[in-house]
Residue frames relative to the residue before (quaternion, step in Angstrom):
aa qw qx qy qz dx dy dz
X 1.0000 0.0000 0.0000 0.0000 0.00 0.00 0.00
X 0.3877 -0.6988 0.4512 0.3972 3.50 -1.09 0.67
X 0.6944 -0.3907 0.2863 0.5322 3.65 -1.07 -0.47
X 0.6451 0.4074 -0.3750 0.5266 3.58 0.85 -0.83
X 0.7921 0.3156 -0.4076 0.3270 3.76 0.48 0.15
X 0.1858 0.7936 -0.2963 0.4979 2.89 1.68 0.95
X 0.6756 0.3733 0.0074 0.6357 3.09 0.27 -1.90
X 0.6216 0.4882 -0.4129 0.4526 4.21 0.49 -0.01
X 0.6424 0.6121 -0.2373 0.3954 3.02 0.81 -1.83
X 0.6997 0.6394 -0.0911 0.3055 3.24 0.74 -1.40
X 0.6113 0.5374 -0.1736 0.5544 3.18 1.52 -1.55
X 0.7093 0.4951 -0.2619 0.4279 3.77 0.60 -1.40
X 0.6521 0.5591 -0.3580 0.3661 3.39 1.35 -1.06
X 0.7317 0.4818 -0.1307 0.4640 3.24 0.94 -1.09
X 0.5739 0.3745 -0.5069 0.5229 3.70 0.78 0.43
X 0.5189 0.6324 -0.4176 0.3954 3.38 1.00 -0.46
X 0.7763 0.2719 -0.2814 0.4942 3.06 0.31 -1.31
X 0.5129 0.6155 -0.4551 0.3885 3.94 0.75 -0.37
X 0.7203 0.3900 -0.2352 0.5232 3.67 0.95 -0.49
X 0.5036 0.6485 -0.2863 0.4938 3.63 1.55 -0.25
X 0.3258 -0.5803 0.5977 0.4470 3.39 0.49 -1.45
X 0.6611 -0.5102 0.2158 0.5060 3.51 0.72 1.15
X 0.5831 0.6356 -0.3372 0.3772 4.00 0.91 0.39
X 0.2388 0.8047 -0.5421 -0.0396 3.46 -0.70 0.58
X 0.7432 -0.4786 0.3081 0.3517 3.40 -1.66 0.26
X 0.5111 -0.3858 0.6182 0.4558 3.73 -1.41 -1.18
X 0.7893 0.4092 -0.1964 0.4135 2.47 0.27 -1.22
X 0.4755 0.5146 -0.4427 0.5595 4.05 0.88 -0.51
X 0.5220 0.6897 -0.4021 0.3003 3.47 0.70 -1.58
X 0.7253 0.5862 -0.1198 0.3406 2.80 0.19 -2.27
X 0.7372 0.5950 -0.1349 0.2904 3.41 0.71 -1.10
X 0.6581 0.3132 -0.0115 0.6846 3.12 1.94 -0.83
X 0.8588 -0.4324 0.1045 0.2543 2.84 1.32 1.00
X 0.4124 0.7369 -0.3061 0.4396 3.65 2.21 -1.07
X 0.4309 0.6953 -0.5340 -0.2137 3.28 -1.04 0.00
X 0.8293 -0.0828 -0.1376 0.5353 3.59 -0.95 0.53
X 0.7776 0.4290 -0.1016 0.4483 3.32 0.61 -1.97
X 0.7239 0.3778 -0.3737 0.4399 3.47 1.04 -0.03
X 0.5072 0.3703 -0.4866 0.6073 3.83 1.68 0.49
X 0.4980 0.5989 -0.4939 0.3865 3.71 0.47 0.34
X 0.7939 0.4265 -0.1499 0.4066 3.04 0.96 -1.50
X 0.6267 0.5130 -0.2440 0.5334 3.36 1.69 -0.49
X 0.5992 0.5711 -0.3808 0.4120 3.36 0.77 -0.06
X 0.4966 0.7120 -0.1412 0.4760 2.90 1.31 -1.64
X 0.8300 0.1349 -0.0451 0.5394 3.60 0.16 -1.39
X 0.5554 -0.7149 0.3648 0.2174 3.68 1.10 1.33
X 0.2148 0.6895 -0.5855 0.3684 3.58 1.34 1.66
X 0.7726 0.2862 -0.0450 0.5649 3.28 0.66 -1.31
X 0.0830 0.6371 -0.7299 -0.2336 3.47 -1.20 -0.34
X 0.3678 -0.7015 0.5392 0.2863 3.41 -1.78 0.70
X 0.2756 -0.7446 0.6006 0.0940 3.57 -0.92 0.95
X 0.8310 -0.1650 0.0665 0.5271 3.87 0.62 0.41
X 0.7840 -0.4105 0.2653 0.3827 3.26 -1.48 -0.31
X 0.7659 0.0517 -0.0348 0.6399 3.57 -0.39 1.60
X 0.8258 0.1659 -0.3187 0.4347 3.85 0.83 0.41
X 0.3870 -0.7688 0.5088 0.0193 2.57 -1.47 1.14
X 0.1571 -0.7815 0.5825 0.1587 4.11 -0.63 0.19
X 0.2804 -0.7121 0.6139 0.1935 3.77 -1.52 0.64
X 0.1568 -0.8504 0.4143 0.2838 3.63 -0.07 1.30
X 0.3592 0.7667 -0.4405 0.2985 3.29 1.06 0.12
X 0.6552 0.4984 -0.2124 0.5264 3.61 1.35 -1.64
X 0.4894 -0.5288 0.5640 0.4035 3.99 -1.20 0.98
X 0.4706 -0.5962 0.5663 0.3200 3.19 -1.78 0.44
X 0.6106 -0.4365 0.5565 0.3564 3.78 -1.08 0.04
X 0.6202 -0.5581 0.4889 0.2546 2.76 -1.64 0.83
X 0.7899 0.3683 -0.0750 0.4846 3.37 0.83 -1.00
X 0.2655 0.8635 -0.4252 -0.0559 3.37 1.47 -0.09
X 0.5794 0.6636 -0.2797 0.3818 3.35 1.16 -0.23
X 0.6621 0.4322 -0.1946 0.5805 3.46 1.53 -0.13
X 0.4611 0.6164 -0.4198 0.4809 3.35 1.84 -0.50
X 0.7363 0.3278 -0.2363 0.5427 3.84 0.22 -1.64
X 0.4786 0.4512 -0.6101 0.4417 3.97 0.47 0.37
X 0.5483 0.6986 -0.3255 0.3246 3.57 0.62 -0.87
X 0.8413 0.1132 -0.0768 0.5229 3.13 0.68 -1.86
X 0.2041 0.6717 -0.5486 0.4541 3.43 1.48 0.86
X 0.8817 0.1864 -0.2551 0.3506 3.58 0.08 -1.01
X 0.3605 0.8854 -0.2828 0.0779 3.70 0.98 0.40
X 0.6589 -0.6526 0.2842 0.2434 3.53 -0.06 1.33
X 0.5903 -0.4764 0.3383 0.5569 3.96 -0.83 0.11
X 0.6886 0.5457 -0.2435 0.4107 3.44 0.93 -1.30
X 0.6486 -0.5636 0.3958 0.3240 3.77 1.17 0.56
X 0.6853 0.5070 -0.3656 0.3738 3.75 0.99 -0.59
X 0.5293 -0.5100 0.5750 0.3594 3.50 -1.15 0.66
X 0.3227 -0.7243 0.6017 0.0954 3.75 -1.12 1.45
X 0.5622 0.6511 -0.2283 0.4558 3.80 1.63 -1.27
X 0.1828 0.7432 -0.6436 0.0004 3.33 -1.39 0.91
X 0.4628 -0.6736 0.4693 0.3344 3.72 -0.51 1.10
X 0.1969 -0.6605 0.7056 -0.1646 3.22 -1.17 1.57
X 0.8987 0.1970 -0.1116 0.3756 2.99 -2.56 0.04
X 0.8936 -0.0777 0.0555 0.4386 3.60 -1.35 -0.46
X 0.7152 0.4733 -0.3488 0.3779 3.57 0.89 -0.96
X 0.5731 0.4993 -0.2809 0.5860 3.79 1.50 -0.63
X 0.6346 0.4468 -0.4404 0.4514 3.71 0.38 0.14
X 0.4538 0.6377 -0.3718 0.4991 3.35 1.40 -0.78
X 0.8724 0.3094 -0.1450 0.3496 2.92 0.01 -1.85
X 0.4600 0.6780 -0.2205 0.5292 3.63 1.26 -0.13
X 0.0439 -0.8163 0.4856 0.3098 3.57 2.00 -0.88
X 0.2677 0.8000 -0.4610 0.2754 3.46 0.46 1.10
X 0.6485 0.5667 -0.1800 0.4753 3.35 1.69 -0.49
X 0.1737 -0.7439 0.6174 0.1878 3.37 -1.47 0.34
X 0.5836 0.6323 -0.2185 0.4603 3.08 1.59 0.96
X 0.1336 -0.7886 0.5286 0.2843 3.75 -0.62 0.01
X 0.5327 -0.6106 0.4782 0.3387 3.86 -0.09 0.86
X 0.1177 -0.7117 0.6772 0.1450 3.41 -1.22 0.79
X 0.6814 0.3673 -0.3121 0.5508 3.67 1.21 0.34
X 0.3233 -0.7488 0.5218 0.2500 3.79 -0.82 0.02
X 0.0753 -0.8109 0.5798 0.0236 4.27 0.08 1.20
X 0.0241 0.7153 -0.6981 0.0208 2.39 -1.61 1.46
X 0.4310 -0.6704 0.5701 0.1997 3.71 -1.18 0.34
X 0.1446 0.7688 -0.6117 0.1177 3.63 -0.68 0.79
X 0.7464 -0.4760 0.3349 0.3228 3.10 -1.52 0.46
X 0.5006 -0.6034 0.4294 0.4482 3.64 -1.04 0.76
X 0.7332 0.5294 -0.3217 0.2806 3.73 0.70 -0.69
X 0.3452 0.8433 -0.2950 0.2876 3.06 2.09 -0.10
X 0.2095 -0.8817 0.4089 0.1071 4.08 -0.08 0.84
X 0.5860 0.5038 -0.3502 0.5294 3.68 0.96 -1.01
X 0.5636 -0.5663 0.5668 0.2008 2.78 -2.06 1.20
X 0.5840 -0.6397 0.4279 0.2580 3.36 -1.72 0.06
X 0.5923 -0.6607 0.3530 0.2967 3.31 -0.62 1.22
X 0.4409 -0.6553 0.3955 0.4689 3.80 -0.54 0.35
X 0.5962 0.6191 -0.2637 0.4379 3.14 -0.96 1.09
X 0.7508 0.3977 -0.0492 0.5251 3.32 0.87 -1.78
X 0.1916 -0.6433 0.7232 0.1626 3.89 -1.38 0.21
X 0.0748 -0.7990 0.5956 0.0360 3.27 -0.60 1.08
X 0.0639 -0.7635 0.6426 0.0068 4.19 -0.50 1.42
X 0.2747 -0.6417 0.7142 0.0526 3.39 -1.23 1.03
X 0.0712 0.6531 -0.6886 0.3069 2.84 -1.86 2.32
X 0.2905 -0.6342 0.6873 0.2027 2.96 -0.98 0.59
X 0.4082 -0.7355 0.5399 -0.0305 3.57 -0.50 1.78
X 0.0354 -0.7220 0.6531 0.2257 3.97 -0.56 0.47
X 0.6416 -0.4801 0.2336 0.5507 3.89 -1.19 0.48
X 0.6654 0.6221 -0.1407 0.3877 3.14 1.47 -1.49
X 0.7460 0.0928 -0.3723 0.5443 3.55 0.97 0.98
X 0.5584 0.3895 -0.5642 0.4670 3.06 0.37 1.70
X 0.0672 -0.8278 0.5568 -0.0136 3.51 -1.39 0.34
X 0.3131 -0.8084 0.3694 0.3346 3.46 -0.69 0.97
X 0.2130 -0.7599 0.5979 0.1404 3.76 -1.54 0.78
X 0.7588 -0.0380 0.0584 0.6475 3.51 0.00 0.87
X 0.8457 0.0255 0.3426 0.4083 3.41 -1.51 -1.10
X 0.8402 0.1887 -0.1231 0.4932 3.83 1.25 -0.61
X 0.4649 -0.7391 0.4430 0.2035 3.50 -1.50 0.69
X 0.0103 0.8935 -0.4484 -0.0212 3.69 0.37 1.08
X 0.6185 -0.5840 0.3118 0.4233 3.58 -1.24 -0.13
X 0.6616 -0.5188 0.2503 0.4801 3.43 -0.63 0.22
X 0.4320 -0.4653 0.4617 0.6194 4.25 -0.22 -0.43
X 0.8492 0.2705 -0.2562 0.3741 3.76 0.31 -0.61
X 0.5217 0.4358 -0.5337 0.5030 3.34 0.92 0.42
X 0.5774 0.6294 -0.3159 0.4132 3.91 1.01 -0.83
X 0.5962 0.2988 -0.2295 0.7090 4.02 0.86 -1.14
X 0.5138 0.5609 -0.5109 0.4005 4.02 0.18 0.18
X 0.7186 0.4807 -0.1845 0.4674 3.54 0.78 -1.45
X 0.6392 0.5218 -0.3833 0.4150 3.57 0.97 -1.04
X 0.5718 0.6287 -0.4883 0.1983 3.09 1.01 -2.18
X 0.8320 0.2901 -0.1154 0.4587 4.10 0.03 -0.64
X 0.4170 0.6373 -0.4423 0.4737 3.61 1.25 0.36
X 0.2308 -0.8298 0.5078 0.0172 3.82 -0.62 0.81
X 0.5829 0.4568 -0.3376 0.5811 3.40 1.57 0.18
X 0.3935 0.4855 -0.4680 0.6249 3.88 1.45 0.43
X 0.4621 -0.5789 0.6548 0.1503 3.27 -1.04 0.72
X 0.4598 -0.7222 0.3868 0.3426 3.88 -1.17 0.26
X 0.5871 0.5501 -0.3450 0.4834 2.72 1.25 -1.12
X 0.4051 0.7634 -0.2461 0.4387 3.74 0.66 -1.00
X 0.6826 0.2925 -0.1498 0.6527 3.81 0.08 -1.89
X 0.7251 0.4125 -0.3631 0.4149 3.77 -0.11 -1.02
X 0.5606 0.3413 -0.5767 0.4863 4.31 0.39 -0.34
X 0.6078 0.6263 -0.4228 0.2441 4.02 0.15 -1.48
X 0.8255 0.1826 -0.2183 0.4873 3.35 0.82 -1.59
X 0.5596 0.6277 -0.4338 0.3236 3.22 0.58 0.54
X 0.5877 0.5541 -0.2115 0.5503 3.20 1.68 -1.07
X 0.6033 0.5527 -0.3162 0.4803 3.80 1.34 -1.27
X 0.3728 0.7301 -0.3314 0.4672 4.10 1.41 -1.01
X 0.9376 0.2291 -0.0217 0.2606 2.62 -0.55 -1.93
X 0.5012 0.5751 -0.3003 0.5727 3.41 1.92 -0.15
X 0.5012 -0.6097 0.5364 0.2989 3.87 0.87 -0.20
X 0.4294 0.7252 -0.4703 0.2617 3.89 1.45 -0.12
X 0.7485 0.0303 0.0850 0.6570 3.71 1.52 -1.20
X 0.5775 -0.5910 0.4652 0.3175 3.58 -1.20 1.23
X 0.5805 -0.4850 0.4032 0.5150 3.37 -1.62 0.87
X 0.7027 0.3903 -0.4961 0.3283 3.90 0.22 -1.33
X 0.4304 0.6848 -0.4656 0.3592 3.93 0.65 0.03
X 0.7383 0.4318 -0.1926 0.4811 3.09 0.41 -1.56
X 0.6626 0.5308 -0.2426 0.4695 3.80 0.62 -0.90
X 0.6646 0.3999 -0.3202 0.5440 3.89 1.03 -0.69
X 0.5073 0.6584 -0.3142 0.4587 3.66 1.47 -0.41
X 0.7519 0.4124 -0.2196 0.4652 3.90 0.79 -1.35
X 0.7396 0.4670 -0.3383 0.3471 3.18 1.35 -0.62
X 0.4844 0.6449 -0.3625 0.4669 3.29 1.78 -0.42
X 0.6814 0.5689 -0.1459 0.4369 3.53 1.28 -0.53
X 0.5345 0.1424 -0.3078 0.7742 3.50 1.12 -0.20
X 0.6056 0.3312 -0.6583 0.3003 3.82 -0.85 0.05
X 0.4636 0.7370 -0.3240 0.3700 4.13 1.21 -0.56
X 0.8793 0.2880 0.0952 0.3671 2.12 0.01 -2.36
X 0.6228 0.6134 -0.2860 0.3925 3.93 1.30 -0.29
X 0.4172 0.6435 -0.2762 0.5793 3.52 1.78 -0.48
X 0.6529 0.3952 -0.2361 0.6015 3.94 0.62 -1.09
X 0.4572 0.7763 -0.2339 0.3656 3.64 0.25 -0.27
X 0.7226 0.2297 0.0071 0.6519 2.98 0.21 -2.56
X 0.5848 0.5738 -0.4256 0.3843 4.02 0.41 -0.62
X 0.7860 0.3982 -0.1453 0.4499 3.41 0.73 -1.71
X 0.6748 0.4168 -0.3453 0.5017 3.78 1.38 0.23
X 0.8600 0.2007 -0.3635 0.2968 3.24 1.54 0.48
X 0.2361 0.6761 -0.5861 0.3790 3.06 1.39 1.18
């Protein structure tokens, strides 16, 4: 590359990774021009640093708030380079500030055809995701609030009280319509009332 395609390369890399949480691919690399010997040479001279297989980080760029959910992201990525992972259940209420909690697990949602085990730590739930209940947050791709209090609505490791502040708090934020929130509680005691009659007569 000449110098002025240098100074390109460079720019494209770095909005990437600026829109990444300071992380990019090879294969992005590749695209703007990187190849091997020029992430050799950047690494080397402490432009880049490599952060796993096929990724790469600018330490120059702040880390993310979440940066730990970012490199889950490109942890689960596909031949085709695309993150497969989308923050779900308890960890998307979090992030959603919908909780009165701090996850002691990290949820994600991935494709049924998805194969790799779960990282320690992580709960991994297979779905077939429409675009329309996901959304991007920063640097990550998360469920919608109402596709997110959807999954719990029948999840027994959500406290009730718990589901009831979220969709109430999600309500009163304009996140889901009142007739939302209502098709939500009922989806929740028709669940959650079955466990009940079982657990009052064993």
């Amino acid at each position: 590359m000449s110098y002025r395609d240098q100074k390109s390369a460079l720019r494209a890399i770095t909005a990437i990774a600026a829109s990444q949480g300071g992380y990019f691919t090879a294969q992005q690399a590749s695209g703007v021009g990187y190849d091997y010997p020029h992430l050799s040479y950047h690494i080397a001279a402490g432009n880049f640093e490599r952060e796993g297989r096929g990724l790469y980080r600018i330490p120059t760029l702040p880390h993310s708030e979440h940066d730990d959910l970012v490199r889950l992201r490109f942890w689960s990525r596909g031949r085709d380079d695309e993150p497969q992972a989308v923050v779900s259940h308890q960890t998307a209420l979090a992030l959603h500030d919908l909780a009165e909690f701090i996850p002691t697990r990290i949820h994600l949602t991935v494709p049924s055809s998805f194969r790799r085990p779960a990282p320690k730590g992580c709960a991994l739930h297979k779905a077939a995701l429409a675009r329309a209940d996901t959304q991007e947050v920063g640097a990550l791709r998360t469920t919608t609030p109402l596709r997110t209090l959807s999954d719990l609505a029948a999840d027994p490791s959500l406290p009730t009280e718990q589901f009831e502040h979220a969709v109430k708090a999600a309500s009163i934020r304009g996140m889901i319509s009142r007739s939302q929130a209502d098709k939500l509680r009922s989806i929740r005691k028709a669940a959650i009332a079955p466990r009940r009659v079982r657990s009052r007569r064993a």
